[in-house]
N, C-alpha and C positions, 0 to 999 in steps of 0.2 A: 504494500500500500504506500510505504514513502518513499518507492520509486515512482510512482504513478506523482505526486504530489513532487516531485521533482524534476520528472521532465515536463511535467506541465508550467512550473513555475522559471525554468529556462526559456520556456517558448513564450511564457509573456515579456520576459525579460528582451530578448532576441526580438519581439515587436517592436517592444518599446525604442529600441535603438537603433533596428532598421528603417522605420520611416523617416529617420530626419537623413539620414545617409541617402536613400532611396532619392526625398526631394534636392539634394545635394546635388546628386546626378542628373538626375532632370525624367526619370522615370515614373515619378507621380507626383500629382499636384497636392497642394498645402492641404485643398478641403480630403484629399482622402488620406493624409499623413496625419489628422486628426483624427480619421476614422481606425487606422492600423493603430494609432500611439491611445489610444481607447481601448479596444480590444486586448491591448498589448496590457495594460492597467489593471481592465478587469481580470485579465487570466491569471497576472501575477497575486493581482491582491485574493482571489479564490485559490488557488494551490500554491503559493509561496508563504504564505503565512502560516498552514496545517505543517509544514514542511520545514521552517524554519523555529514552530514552536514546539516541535518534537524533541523532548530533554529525556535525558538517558539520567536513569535512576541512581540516585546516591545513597552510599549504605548507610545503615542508620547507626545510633551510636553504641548499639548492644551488637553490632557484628564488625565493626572494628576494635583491633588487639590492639595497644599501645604500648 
């Protein structure tokens, strides 16, 4: 499951910063560099978040020796 939550949150990432590259080049115009850096947003902020607030458990203090 937090591979699904990971390459999801690449590909909005990967939007987010193709479209202004994309209008750079002259490959699509501004209103649809708004439309990709949108989608690009929403995909991040739905699987980058699950993905990045995945915390690995810390032991407690009856199962560490000191």
């Amino acid at each position: 499951m937090n591979a699904i939550f990971k390459i999801g949150g690449l590909v909005g990432l990967l939007l987010t910063a193709l479209g202004p590259i994309l209008v750079f080049t002259g490959v699509i115009d501004v209103d649809r560099n708004k439309l990709v850096m949108l989608a690009g947003m929403v995909i991040w902020f739905l699987f980058g978040t699950p993905w990045l607030s995945a915390r690995k458990l810390q032991p407690t203090d009856s199962q560490v020796e000191i």
